[in-house]
KEGUPA-828957 format. One line per field, with one value per residue (C-alpha): residue number from 1; x, y, z. Coordinates in pm, 1 decimal, decimal comma. Example, Ala and Ser with C-alpha at 12.3 -4.5 7.8 and 13.67 -1.06 7.14 Angstrom:
// KEGUPA-828957
num = [1_2]
px = [1230,0_1367,0]
py = [-450,0_-106,0]
pz = [780,0_714,0]
***
This chain:
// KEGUPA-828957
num = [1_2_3_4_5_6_7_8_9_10_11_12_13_14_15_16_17_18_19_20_21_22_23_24_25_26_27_28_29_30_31_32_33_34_35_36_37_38_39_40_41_42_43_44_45_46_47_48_49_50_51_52_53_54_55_56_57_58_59_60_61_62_63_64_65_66_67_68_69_70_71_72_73_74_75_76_77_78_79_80_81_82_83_84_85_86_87_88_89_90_91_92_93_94_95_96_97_98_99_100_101_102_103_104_105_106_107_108_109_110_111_112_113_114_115_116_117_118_119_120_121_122_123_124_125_126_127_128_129_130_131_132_133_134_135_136_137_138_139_140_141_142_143_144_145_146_147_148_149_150_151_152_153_154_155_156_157_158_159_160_161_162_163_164_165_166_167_168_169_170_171_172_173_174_175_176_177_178_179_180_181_182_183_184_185_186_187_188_189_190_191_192_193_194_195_196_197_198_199_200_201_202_203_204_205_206_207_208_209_210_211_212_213_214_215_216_217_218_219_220_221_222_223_224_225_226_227_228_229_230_231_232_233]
px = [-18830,1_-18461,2_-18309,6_-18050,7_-17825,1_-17609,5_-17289,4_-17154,2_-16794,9_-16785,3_-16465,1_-16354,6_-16072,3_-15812,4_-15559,5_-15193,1_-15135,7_-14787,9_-14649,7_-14894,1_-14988,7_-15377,3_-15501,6_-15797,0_-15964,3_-16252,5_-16543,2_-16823,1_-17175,4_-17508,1_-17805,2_-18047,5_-18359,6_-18707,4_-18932,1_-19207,7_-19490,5_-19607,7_-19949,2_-19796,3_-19866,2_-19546,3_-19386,9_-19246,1_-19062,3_-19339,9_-19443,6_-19533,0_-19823,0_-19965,2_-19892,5_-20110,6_-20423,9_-20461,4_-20488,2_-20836,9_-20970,3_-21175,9_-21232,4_-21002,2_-21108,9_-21107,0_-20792,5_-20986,5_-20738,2_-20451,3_-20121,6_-19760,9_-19739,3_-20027,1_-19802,5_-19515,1_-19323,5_-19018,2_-18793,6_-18807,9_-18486,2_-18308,6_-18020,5_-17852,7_-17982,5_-18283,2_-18459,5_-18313,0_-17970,0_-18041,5_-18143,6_-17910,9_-17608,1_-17776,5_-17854,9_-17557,6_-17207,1_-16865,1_-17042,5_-16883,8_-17067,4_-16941,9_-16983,7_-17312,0_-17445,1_-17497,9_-17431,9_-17255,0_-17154,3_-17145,7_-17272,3_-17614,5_-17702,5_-18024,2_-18308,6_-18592,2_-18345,4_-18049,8_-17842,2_-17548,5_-17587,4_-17317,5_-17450,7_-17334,2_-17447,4_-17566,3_-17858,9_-17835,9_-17725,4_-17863,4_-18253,1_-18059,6_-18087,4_-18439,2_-18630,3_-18912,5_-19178,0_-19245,3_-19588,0_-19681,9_-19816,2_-20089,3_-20220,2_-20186,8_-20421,6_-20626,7_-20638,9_-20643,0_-20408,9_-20611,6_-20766,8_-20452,2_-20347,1_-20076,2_-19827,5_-19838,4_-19853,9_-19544,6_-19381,3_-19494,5_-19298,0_-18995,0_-19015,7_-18725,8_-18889,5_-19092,7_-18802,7_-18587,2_-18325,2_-18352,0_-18351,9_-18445,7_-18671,0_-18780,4_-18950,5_-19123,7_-19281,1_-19375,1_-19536,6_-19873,0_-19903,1_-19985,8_-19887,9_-20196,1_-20033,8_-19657,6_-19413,4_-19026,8_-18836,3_-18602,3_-18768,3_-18522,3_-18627,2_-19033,9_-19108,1_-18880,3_-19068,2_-19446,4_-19332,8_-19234,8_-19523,8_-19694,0_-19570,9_-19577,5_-19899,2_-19981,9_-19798,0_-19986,9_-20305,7_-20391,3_-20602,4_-20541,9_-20782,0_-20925,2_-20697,4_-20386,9_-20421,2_-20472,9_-20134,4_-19915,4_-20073,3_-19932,4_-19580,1_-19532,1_-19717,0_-19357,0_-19163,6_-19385,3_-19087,7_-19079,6_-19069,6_-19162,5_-18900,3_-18920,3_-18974,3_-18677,7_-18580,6]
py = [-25468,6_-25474,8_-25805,7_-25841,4_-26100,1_-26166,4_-26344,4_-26567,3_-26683,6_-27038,2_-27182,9_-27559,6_-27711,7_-27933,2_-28105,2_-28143,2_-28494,7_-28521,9_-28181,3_-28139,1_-27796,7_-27691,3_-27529,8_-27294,6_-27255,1_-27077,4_-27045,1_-26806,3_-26873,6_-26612,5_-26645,0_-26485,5_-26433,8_-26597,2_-26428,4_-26224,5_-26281,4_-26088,9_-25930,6_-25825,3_-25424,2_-25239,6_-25110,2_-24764,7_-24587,6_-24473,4_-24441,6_-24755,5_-24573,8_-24394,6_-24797,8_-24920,1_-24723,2_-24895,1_-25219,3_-25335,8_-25432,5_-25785,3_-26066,4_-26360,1_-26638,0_-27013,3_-27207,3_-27486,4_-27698,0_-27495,7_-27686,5_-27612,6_-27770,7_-27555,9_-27287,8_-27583,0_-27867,7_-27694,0_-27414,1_-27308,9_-27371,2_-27129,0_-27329,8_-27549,8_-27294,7_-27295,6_-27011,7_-27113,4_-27118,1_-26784,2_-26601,9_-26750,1_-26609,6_-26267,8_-26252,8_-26377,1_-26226,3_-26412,0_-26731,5_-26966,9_-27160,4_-27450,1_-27624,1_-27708,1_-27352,9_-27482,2_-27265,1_-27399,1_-27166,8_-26804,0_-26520,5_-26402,7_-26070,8_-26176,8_-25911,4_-26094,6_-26121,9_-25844,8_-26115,7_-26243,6_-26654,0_-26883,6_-27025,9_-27416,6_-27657,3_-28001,7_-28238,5_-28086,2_-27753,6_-27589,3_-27473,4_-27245,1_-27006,9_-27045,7_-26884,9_-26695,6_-26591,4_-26239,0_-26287,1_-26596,1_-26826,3_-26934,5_-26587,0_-26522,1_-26810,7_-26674,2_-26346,2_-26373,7_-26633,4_-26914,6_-26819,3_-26763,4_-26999,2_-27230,7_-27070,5_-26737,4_-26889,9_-27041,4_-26705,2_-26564,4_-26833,4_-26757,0_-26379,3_-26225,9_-25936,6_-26231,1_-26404,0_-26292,0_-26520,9_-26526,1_-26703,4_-27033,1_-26981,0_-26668,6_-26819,9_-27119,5_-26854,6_-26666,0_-26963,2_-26841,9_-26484,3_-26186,7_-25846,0_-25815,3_-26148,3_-26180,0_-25901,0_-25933,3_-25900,6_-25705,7_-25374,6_-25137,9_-25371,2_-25396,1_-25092,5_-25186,2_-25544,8_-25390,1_-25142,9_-25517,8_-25672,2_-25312,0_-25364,3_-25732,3_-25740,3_-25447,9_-25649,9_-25930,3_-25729,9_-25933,4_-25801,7_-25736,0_-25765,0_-25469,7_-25614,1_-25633,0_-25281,5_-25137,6_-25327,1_-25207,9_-24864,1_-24850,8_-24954,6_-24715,3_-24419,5_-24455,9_-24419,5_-24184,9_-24143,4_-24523,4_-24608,9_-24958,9_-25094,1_-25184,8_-25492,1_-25668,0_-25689,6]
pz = [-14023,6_-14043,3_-13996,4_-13699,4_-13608,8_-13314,5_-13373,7_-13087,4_-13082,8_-12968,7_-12834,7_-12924,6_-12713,9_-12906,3_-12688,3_-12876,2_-12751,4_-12881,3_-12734,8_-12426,5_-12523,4_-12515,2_-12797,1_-12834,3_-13186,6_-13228,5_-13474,9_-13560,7_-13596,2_-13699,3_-13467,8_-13577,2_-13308,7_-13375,9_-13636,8_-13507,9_-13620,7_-13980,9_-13820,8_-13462,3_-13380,2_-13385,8_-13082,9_-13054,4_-12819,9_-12595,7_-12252,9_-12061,2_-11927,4_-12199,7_-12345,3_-12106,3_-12182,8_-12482,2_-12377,3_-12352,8_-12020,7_-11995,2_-11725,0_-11740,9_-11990,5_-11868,8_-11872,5_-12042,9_-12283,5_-12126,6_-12231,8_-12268,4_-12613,4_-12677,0_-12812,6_-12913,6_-12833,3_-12688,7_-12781,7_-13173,4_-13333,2_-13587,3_-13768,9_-13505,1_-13254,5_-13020,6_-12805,1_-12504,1_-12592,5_-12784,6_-12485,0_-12235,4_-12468,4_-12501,6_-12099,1_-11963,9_-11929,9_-11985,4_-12148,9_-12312,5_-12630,9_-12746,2_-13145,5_-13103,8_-12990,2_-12667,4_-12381,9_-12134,9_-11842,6_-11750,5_-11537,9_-11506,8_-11341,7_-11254,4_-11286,1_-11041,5_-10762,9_-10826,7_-10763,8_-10918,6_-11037,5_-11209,9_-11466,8_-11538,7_-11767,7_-11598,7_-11503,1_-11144,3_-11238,1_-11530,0_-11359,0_-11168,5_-11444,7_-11644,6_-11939,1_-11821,0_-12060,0_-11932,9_-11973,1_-11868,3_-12147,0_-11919,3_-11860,6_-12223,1_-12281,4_-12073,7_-12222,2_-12583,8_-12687,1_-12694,9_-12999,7_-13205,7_-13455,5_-13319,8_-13534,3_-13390,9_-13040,5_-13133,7_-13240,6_-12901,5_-12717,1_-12896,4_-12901,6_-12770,5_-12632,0_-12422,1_-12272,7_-11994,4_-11837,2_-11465,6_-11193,7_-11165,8_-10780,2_-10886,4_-11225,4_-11053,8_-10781,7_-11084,0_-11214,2_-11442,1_-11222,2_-11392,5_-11247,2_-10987,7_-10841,3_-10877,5_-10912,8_-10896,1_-10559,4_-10681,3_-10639,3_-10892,6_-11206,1_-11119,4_-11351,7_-11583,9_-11566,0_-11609,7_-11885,9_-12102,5_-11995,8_-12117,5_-12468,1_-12504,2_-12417,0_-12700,9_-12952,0_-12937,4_-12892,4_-12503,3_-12277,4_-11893,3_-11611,1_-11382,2_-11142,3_-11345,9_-11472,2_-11142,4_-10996,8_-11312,1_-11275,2_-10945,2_-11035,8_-11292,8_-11067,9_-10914,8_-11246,5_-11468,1_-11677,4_-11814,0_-12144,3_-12334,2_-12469,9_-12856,5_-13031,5_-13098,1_-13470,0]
***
């Protein structure tokens, strides 16, 4: 798989003191997205549908020894990087990273809500844009995942093609809700949704429900055109 990495131009202020002039110096940094993982099924260009038939079809297992740290202890970090700050500088428009490769502001188009949400760093300010794992982790647990090794749960968490930034409400309604339970408000993105939930889930070789299957079949009867989008590398 061809490596890819995004550059991100972060902008560090220096104040001239002596001549009251602000300066603005910038510097360059490679992120380079989390690894997937070695044994994960490639993902063409295909339809979401066609996608979808070869997922296998089972009941959901128990959610005994469910945990969040179950699949790591926080975002994965690449360099001086991590995930979070990764995906909020490839979602968000007009950003601004500083030193550390910390976001800390810009403009999210948000996909759940087709709204528009300023993004600011803070304690009171930055869950109004939030991370969401496309497919839940707690429904992958519960349909397949929780008899990975911890490593490639870990590479699931930090998966690009898993991660959306969106809006903060929208995420915590979301919470653990698979297809059959939760879909996005925003009606124009819902087949776009299913069709990555389609081909994450066929990555990582998960199962959906009877239930699940029969609410993403209904989606895409509405786009029969969609496509899956491809792994990124």
């Amino acid at each position: 798989m061809r490596e890819r990495t995004r550059r991100i131009v972060a902008g560090m202020i220096l104040i001239g003191v002596a001549c009251g002039v602000l300066f603005v110096q910038t510097a360059s940094y490679d992120i380079p997205p989390p690894p997937p993982p070695g044994d994960a099924a490639s993902i063409s260009r295909q339809s979401a549908a066609a996608m979808l038939e070869t997922l296998q079809v089972k009941g959901r297992s128990a959610r005994t020894h469910y945990d969040r740290a179950q699949f790591g202890d926080g975002w994965q970090r690449q360099g001086i990087c991590d995930t979070r700050n990764i995906i909020l500088a490839r979602d968000l428009v007009d950003e601004v990273v500083n030193s550390d490769c910390r976001v800390l502001s810009g403009e999210l188009h948000d996909p759940y809500s087709g709204q528009t949400i300023s993004f600011v760093r803070g304690a009171s300010t930055s869950d109004a844009v939030q991370i969401d794992h496309v497919v839940a982790l707690g429904d992958a647990w519960q349909k397949g995942a929780s008899q990975w090794p911890r490593a490639r749960r870990i590479a699931f968490a930090n998966d690009p093609l898993e991660l959306l930034a969106v809006d903060g409400q929208a995420n915590q309604r979301k919470g653990a809700g698979d297809a059959a339970t939760w879909l996005p408000p925003n009606k124009s993105f819902r087949c776009q949704y299913i069709a990555r939930q389609i081909a994450i889930k066929a990555r990582y070789q998960l199962w959906v429900t009877a239930a699940e299957k029969q609410a993403m079949q209904r989606v895409l009867g509405k786009c029969p055109g969609q496509t899956a989008p491809m792994a990124e590398s």
